[in-house]
N, C-alpha and C positions, 0 to 999 in steps of 0.2 A: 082184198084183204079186209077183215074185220072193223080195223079203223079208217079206212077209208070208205066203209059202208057207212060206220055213223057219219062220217064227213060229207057225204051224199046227206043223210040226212040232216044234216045242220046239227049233228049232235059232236062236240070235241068233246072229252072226259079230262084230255091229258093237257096240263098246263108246264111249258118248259119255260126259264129262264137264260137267258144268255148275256154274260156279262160282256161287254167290249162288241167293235162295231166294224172288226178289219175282215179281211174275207174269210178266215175261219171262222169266225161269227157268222158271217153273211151266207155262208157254203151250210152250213150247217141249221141255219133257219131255214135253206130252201131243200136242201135233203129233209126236211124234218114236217116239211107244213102240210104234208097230205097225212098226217098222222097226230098231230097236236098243236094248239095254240101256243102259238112261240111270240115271245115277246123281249126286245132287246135294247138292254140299258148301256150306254157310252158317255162318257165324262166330258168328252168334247160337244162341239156345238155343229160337228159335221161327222159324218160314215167314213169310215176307210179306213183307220188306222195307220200304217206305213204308207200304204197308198194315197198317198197327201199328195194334192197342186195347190199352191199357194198361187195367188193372183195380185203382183204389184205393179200400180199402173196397166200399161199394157201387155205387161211381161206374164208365162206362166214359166213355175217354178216346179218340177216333180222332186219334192226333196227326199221322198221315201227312196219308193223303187221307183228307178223309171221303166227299166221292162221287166222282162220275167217271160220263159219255156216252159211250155208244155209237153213234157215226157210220157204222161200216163193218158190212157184213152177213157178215165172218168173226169179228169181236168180237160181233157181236148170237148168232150159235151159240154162241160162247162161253160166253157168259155166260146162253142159255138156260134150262141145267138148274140153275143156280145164284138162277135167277126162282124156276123152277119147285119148288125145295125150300123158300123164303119166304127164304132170306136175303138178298137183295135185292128191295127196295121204292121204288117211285118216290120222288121227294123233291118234292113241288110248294112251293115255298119262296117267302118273299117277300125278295127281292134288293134291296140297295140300295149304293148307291155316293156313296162321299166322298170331298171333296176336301178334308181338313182334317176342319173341322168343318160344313163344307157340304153338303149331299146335292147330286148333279148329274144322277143318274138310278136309274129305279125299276123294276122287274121283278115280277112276278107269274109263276112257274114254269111253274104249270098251265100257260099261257097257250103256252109254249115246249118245245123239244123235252127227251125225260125226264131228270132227273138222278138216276141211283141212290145206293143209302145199302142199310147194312144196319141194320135194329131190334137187332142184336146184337152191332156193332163190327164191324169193316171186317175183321180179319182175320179173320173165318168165312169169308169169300168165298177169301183162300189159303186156309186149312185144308181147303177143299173140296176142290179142286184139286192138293191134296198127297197127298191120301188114295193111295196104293198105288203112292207113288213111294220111290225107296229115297233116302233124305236122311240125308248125315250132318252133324246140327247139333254145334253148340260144334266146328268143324273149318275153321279160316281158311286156306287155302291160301297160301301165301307161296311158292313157287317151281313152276314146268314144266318139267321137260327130257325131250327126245325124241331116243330111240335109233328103235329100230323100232316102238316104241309110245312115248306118253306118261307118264312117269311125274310123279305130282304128292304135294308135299309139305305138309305142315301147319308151322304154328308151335310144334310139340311135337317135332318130324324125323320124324311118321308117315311113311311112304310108300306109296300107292294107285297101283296101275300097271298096265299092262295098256288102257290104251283108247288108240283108234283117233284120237278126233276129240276138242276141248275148246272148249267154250265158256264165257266170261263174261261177267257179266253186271251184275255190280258199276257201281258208279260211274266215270265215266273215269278221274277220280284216282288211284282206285283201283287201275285194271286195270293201270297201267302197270307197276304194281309187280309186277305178276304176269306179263302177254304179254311172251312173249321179243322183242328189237329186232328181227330177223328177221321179223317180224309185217309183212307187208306193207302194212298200214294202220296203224304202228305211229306216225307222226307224225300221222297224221289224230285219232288220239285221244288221245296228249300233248298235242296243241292245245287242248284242250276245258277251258275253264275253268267251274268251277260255284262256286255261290253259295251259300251256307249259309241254314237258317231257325232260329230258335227258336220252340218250339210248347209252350204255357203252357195246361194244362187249369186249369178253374174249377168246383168241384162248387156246386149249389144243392140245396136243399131246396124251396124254394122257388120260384117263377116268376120271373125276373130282368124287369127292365120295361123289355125290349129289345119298338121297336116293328118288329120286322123278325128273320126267323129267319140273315140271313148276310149280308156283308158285305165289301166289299171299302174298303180305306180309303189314300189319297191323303195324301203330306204327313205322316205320321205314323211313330212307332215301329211302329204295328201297321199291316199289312198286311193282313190276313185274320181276321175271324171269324167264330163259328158256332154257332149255338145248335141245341140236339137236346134232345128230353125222350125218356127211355129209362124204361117198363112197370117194377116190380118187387113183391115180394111186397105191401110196404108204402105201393105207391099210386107211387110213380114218382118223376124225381128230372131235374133239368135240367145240361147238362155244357153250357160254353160254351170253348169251343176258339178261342186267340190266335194266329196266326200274325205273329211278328216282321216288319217290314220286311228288304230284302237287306241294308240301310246299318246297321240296330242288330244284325243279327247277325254284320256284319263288323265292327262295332267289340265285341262280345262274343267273337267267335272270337280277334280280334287282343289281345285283352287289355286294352279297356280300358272295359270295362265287369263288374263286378264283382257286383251283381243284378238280374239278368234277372228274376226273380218280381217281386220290389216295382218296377222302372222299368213293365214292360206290363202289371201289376195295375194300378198308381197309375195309369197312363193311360187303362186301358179302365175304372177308376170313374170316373175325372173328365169324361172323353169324353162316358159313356153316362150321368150322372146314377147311378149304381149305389150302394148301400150296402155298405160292407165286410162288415158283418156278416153279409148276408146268402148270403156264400159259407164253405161251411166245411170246403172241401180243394181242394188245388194241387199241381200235379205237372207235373213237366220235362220236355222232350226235346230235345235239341239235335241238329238232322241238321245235320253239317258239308257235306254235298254235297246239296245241296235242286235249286236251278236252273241251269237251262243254260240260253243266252242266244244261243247258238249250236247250231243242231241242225241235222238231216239224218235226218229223219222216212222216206224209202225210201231208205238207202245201205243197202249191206249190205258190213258186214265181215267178207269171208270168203276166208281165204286158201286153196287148195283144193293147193296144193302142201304147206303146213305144218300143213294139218289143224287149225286154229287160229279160231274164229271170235269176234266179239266184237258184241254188242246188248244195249239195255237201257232202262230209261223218258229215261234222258238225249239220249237223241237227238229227243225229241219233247216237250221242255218241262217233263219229270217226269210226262205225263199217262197215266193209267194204259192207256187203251187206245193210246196210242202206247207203251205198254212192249209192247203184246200183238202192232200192228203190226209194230213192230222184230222179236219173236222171230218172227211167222209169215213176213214177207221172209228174214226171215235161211233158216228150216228150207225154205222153198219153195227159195230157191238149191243150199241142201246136197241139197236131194235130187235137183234137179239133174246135180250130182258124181256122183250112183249113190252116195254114201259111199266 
């Protein structure tokens, strides 16, 4: 192709932006880098986005996602080489679902199609993926404006200027605060209302006498948990990860709940028969934009007059290969444009 000739020849023309650092950013820089210099700004001080491990002590924590399927056969190349290095490993888990305190139904993994996991926390899998992309972290962009190029600002008045095309990737909520109203799909994604989670890590030393590795749960404060035992010098160590209901972390966002640790501790001992003592570290995270409830898993937002695009996991439920979907629809159209 044409620009991968100049690209042979050391010549890029076409300068992209991409706002955010989670794998629709990261899908989307690597569909995109034999065609243009892409460069990617993140507000945090690490890659991943949802795909978070937090490290406390000797404990890992996946507070985002801890796995995620592959259905589609351009997410299955994706994620190929990232088999093939060992940081992803099947998860055959045994699944179970409550209604309360009721089980209603019962899963065995193996049995079904794969669920990946990494033995090393979920964000190896970005870190792979980031490798030889030009990122600049701790750099939250808060403004675009476009003369003949784009020029884009940080919350410090940095200014980065010079590209052609911008993409983000952020949360809807988010983007709004950035996509100029000229955005041709700039009401389609003001509309997008998302749901917050709270995600409460539980360290063990020991085996928790949970008869099941994960969990979905009905009727309750928690929504989601998950138990992982992670290898380490000293023989190994078990992390069981709570994900809040949408309703207790709207009433925690809204103010009116005040601890989040002691309400989904006290509920997932009480729940699961568990012993306090036997956990001996806890750690937070709070995503104010977790779910979307409203999605459009192939739209693509792309306005090809203002150079402007926008996709991200929200448009397909927060699941991680609808994050990869969303950027390859999107960079498929752009390349479309010719750029």
């Amino acid at each position: 192709m044409f620009y991968e000739y100049l690209i042979w020849l050391g010549i890029i023309l076409i300068k992209i932006a991409i706002i955010g650092s989670g794998i629709s950013a990261l899908a989307a820089a690597h569909l995109l880098k034999d065609y243009a210099h892409v460069t990617l700004f993140e507000k945090s001080r690490g890659v991943g986005g949802r795909m978070s491990t937090r490290r406390v002590d000797a404990y890992i924590f996946d507070h985002g996602a801890q796995y995620f399927t592959a259905r589609t056969k351009p997410f299955e190349a994706f994620i190929g080489p990232v088999i093939d290095k060992g940081l992803l490993m099947r998860w055959d888990a045994n699944y179970v679902k409550f209604d309360g305190d009721r089980i209603i139904d019962r899963q065995n993994w193996i049995d079904d199609e794969p669920r990946y996991i990494s033995p090393y926390g979920i964000n190896q899998v970005a870190k792979f993926f980031a490798k030889d992309i030009e990122i600049n972290l701790n750099t939250k962009i808060v403004r675009c404006i476009r003369h003949d190029k784009w020029i884009l600002f940080d919350e410090m008045g940095k200014r980065f200027d010079g590209f052609d095309w911008v993409i983000s990737t952020v949360p809807a909520p988010q983007a709004v605060d950035i996509i100029p109203e000229a955005f041709g799909f700039y009401d389609e994604v003001s509309d997008v209302d998302m749901q917050g989670c709270i995600s409460l890590g539980l360290g063990f030393r020991q085996h928790p006498p949970l008869k099941f590795d994960c969990a979905h749960v009905g009727n309750s404060s928690i929504g989601w948990l998950a138990k992982r035992f992670y290898q380490d010098a000293h023989g190994g160590f078990f992390s069981v990860i709570v994900h809040s209901s949408q309703n207790f972390a709207r009433e925690y966002l809204n103010g009116n709940q005040d601890d989040p640790i002691g309400c989904l501790k006290a509920e997932l001992l009480d729940k699961f028969n568990l012993d306090a003592e036997l956990s001996d570290c806890e750690n937070l995270q709070v995503w104010r934009f977790s779910h979307c409830d409203k999605t459009a898993p192939n739209k693509v937002f792309l306005d090809s007059d203002l150079h402007f695009a926008v996709c991200g996991d929200w448009m397909s439920s927060g699941r991680v290969e609808g994050a990869f979907i969303s950027a390859y629809n999107l960079v498929d159209g752009l390349l479309k444009t010719g750029l």
